[in-house]
C-alpha positions as CSV (number, residue, x, y, z in Angstrom):
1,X,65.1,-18.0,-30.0
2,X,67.7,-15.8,-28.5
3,X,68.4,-12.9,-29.9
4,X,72.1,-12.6,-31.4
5,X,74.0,-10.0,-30.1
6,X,78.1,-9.1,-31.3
7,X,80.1,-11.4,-29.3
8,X,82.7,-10.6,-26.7
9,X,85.6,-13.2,-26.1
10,X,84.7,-15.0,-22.5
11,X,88.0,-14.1,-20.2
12,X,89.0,-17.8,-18.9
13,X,90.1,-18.7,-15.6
14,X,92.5,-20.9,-15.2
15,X,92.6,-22.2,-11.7
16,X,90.8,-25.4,-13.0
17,X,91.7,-25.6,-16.5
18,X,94.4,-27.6,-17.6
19,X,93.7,-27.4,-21.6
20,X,91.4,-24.9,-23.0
21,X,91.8,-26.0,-26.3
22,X,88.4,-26.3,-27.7
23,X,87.8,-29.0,-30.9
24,X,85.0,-30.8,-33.2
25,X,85.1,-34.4,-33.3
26,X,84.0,-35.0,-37.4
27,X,84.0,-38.3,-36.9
28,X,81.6,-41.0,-35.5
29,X,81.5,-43.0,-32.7
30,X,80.2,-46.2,-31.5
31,X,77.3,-45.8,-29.0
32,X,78.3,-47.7,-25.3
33,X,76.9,-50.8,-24.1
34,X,75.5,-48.0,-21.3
35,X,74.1,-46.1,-23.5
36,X,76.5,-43.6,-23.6
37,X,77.0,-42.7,-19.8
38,X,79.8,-42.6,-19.4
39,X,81.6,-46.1,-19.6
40,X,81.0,-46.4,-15.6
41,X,81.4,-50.3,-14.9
42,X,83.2,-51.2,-18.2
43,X,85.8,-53.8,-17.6
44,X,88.5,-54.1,-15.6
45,X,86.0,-52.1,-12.6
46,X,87.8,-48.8,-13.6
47,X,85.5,-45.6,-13.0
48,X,84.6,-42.9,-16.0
49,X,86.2,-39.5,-15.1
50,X,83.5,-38.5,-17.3
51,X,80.0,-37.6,-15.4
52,X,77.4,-38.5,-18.1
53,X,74.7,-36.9,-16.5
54,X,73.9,-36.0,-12.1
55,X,70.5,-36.5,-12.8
56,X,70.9,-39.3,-15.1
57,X,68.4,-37.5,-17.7
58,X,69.2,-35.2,-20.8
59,X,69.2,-31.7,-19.7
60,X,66.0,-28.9,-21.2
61,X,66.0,-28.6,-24.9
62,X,67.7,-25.1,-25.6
63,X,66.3,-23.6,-29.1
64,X,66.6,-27.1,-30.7
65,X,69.7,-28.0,-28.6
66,X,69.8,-30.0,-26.0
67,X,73.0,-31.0,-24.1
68,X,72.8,-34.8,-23.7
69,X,76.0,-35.6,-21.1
70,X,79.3,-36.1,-21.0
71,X,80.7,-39.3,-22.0
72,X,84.5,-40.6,-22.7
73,X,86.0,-40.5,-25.4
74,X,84.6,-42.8,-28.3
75,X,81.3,-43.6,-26.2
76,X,79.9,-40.4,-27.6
77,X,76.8,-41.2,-30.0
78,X,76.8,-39.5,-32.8
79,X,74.6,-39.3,-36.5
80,X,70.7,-39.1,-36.3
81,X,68.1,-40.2,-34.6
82,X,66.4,-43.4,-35.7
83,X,68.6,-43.0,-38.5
84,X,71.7,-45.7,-40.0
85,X,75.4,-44.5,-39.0
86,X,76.1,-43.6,-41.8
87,X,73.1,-41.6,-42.9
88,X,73.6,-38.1,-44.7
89,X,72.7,-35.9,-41.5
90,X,75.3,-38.0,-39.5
91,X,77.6,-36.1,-41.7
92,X,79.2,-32.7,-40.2
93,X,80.5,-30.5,-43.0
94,X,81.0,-26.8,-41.8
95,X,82.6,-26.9,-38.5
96,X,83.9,-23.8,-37.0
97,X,85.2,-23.9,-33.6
98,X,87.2,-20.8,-31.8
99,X,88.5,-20.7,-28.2
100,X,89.9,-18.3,-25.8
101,X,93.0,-19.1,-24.6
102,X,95.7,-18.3,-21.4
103,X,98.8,-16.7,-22.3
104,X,101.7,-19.1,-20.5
105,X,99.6,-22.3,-19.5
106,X,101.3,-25.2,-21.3
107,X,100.0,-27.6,-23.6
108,X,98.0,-30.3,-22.1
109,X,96.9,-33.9,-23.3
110,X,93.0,-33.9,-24.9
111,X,90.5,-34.7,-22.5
112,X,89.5,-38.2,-21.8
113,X,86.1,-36.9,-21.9
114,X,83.9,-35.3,-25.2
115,X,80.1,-33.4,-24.2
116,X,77.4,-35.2,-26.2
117,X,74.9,-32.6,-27.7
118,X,71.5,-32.8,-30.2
119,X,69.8,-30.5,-32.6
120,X,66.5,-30.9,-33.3
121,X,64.8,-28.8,-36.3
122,X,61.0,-28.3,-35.8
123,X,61.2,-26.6,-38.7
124,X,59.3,-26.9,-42.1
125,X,62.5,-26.5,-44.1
126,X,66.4,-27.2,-43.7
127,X,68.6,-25.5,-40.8
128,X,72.0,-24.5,-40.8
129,X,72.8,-23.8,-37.0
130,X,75.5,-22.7,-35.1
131,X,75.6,-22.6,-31.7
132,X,78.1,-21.3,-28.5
133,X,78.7,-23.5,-26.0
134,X,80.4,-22.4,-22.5
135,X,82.4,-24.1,-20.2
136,X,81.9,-23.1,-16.8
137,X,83.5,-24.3,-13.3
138,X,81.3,-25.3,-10.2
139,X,80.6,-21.9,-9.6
140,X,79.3,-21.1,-13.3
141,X,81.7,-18.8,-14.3
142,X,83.3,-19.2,-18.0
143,X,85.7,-20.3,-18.3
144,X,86.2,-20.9,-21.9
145,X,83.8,-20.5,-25.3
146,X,83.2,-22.5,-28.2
147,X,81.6,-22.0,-31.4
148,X,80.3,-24.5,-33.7
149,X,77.9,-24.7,-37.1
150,X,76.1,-27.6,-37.7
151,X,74.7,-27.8,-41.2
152,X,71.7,-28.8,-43.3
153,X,69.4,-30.3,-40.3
154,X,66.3,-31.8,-42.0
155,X,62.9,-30.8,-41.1
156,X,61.9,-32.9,-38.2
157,X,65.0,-34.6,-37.9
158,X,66.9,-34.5,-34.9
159,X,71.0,-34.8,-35.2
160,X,73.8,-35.4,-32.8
161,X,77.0,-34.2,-32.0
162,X,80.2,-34.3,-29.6
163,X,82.4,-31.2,-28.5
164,X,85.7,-33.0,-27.9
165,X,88.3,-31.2,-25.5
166,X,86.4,-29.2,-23.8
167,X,88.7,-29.1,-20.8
168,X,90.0,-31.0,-18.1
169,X,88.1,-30.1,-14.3
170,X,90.9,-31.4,-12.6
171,X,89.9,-33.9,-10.2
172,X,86.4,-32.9,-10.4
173,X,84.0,-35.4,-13.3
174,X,83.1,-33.3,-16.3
175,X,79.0,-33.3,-16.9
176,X,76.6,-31.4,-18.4
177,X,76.3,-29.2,-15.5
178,X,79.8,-28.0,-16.9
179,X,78.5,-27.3,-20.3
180,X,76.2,-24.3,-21.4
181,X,74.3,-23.2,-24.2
182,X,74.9,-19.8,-24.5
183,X,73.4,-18.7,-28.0
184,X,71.8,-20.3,-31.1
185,X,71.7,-19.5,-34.6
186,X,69.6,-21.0,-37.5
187,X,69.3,-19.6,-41.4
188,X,67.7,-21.5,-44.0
189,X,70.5,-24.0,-45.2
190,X,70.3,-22.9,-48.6
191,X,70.9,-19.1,-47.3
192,X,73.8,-19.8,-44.9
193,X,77.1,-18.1,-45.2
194,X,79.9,-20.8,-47.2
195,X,81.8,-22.6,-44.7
196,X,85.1,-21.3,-44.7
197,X,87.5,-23.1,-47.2
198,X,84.5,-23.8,-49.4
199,X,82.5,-22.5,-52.3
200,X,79.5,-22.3,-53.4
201,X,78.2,-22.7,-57.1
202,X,77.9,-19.3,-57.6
203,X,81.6,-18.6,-57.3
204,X,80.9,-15.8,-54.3
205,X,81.2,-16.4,-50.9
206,X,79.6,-13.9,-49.1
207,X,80.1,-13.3,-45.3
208,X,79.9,-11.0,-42.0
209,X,82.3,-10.6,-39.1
210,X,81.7,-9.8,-35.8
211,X,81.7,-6.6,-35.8
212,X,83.0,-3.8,-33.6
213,X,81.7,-1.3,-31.4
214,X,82.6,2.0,-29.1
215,X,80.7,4.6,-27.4
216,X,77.4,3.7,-29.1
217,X,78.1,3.3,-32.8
218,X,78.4,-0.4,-34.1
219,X,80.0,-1.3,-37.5
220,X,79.5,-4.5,-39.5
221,X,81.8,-5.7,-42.1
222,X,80.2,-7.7,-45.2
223,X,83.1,-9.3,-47.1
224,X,82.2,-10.6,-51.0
225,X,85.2,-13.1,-52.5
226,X,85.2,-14.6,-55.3
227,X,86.2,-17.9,-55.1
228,X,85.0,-18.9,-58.7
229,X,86.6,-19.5,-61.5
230,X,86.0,-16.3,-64.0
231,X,86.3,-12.4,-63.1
232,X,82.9,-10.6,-60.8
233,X,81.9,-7.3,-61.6
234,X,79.9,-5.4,-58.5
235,X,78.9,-1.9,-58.1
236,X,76.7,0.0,-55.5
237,X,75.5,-0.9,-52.5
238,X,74.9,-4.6,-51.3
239,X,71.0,-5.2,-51.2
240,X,69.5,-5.8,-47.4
241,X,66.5,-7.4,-46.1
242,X,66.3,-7.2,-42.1
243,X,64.3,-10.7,-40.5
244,X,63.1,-10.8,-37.6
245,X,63.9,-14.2,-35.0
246,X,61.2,-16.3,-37.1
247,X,62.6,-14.8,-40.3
248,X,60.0,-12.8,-41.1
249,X,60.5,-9.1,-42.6
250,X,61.4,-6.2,-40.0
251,X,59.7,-3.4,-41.3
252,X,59.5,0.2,-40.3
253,X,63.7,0.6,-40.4
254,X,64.9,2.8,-42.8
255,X,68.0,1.3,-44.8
256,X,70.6,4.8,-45.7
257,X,72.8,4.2,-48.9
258,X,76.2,5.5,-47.4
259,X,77.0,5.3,-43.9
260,X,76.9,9.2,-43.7
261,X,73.7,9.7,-42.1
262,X,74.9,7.4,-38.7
263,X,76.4,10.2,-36.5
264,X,79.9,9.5,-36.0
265,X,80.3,6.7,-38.7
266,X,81.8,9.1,-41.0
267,X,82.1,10.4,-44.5
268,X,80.1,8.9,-47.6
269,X,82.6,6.4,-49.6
270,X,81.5,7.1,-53.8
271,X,80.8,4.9,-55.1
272,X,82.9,2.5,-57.6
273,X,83.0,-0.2,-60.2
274,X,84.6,-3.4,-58.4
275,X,85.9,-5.8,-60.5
276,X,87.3,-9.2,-58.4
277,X,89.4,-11.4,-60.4
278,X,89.8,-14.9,-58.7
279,X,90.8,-14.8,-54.9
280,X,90.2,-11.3,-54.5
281,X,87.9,-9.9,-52.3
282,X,85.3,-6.3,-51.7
283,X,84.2,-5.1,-48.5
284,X,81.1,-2.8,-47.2
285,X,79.6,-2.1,-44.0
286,X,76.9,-1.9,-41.9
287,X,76.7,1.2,-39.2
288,X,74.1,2.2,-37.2
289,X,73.8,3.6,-33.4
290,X,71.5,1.6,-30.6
291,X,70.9,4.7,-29.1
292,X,67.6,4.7,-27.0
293,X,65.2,7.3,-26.6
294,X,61.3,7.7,-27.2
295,X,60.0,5.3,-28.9
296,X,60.1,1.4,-29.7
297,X,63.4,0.0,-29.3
298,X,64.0,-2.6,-31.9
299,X,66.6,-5.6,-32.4
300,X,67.1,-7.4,-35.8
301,X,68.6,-10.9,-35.4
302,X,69.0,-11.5,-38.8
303,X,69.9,-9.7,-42.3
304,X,69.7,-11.5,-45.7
305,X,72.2,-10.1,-48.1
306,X,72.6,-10.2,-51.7
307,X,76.1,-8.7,-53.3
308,X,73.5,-7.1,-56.2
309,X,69.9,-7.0,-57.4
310,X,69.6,-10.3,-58.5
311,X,72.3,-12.2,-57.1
312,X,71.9,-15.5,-54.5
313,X,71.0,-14.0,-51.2
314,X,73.0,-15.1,-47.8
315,X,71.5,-14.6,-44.5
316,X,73.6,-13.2,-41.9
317,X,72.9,-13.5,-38.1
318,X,75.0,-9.7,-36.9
319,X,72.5,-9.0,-34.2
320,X,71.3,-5.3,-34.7
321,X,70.6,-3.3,-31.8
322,X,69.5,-0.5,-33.5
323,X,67.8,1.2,-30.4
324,X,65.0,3.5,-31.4
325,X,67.0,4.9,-34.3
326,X,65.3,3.5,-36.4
327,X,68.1,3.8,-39.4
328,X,70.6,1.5,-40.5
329,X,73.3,2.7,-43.2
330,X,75.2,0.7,-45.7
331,X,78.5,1.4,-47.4
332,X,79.3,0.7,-50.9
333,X,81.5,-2.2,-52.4
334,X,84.8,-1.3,-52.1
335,X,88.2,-3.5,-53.3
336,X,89.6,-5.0,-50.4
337,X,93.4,-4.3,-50.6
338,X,94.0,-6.0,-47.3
339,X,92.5,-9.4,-48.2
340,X,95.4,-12.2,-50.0
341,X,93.1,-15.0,-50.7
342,X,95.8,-17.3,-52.3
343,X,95.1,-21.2,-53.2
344,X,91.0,-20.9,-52.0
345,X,89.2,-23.8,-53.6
346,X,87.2,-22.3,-56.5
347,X,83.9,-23.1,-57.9
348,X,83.3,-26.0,-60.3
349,X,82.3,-24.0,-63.1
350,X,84.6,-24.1,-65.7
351,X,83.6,-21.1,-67.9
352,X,86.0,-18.3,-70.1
353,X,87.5,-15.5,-68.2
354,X,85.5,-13.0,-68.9
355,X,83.9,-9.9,-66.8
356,X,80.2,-11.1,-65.1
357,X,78.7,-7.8,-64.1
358,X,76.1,-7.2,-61.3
């Protein structure tokens, strides 16, 4: 499995791009009399501007995806393997999908073609997986990025999905040869980060965002909001566990409470009582340096996080290159001021307002 790293937008060129708008199809399709190649030879003798495949076969399984062709739109298959239309991993709940874009191209019409895609979990347990794609021209360059989470893949099961609108080529066909797979993800299902929009029965939805770095120090937001029903109550320092690419415990890494040790991070934040009422938010951070010196130089893929002792952990995939360092510091919960969460749908539970401490 690759190993994550904190992403940089792709820059796009535009010279061949007429749309860069990037999108999920969530909905399924019927499967072509062709098998899904494209619709060459339907009636009427008119030609797909969709190249299923140049080689005709699926192209090399990347980390459990495999990009399967390009196809027009509504021939894509979509749903399980061996399994009914309508079966439960057919399903595609989770979808996150971001683009880059050109300032002062106009709007274009969708393309008439969508890229076909599988996941296969060799797994023992359920997957959540989310996985970039890149569109590049005939010259591989990017030209435009795409993100997108597919959850809950069984053990041995194999899913499919479609990336819809991933850009016109102009007069060229659109095939897989267009279509990379630039990074994969997968966290235990029960682990992964709440979709955005959702919440999970524990009324906290706990996340990570990209990050940022400059001049060798890298910093790591982890954002707690409650999205339940009844107040939270959180203080110290959220509780890490660094995994490896096969999930397994990093050890030898020494985890700092306060972010004061990591030259240049600065000062030590005290630490407070938090208390998040419904829709509100906290905030603490990861820091750490990936400078490289004697020594082995380690990279941690994975970190599973739990808001306190005890609580439901979440793995997060932030990608640390910590270098030879061999340190990794961690902020304290802190009230996030900055974050309005207005009209978030809340947790099930219906239970008295009343403080729930850490």
């Amino acid at each position: 499995m690759r190993t994550p790293q904190l992403r940089v937008p792709v820059a796009a060129c535009g010279a061949l791009l007429a749309s860069l708008l990037i999108g999920a199809c969530g909905t399924q399709t019927a499967t072509s009399g062709d098998g899904g190649a494209g619709g060459a030879g339907r009636e009427g003798g008119s030609e797909s501007r969709c190249g299923a495949q140049a080689s005709g076969a699926a192209g090399p399984e990347d980390d459990g995806v495999r990009i399967l062709g390009a196809v027009e739109r509504g021939d894509g298959a979509q749903g399980e393997a061996g399994a009914p239309p309508d079966g439960g991993e057919s399903r595609r709940p989770g979808v996150s999908v971001t683009a880059d874009s050109l300032p002062g191209l106009p709007e274009a019409s969708a393309s008439p073609c969508v890229v076909a895609y599988s996941v296969t979990n060799r797994g023992a347990e359920a997957f959540t997986y989310t996985i970039t794609f890149s569109l590049v021209d005939d010259q591989g360059r990017a030209m435009s990025d795409a993100t997108e989470t597919v959850a809950s893949v069984a053990a041995g099961r194999t899913v499919r999905r479609t990336l819809e609108n991933v850009g016109s080529m102009g007069d060229q066909r659109l095939d897989a040869a267009h279509v990379r797979v630039l990074d994969v993800k997968r966290v235990p299902a029960d682990e992964a980060p709440a979709a955005a929009g959702s919440c999970p029965p524990s009324g906290l939805r706990l996340t990570a965002d990209e990050g940022d770095a400059a001049m060798g120090l890298r910093v790591v937001g982890l954002h707690l909001e409650n999205c339940g029903a009844r107040p939270y109550s959180v203080e110290g320092y959220p509780v890490l566990q660094l995994l490896d690419e096969k999930l397994a415990p990093v050890e030898g890494i020494e985890i700092l409470r306060g972010t004061g040790g990591i030259p240049m991070a600065g000062g030590d934040e005290p630490v407070r009582p938090v208390t998040l009422r419904p829709g509100e938010s906290a905030a603490a951070s990861m820091a750490w340096r990936n400078t490289t010196q004697a020594g082995e130089v380690v990279t941690v893929p994975y970190v599973r996080v739990r808001a306190a002792s005890g609580s439901d952990p979440v793995v997060v995939a932030p990608g640390l290159d910590l270098g030879t360092t061999g340190e990794l510091g961690v902020g304290p919960w802190r009230k996030d001021e900055t974050a309005a969460v207005p009209d978030r749908p809340r947790s099930s539970q219906s239970v008295p307002d009343r403080p729930q401490s850490s």
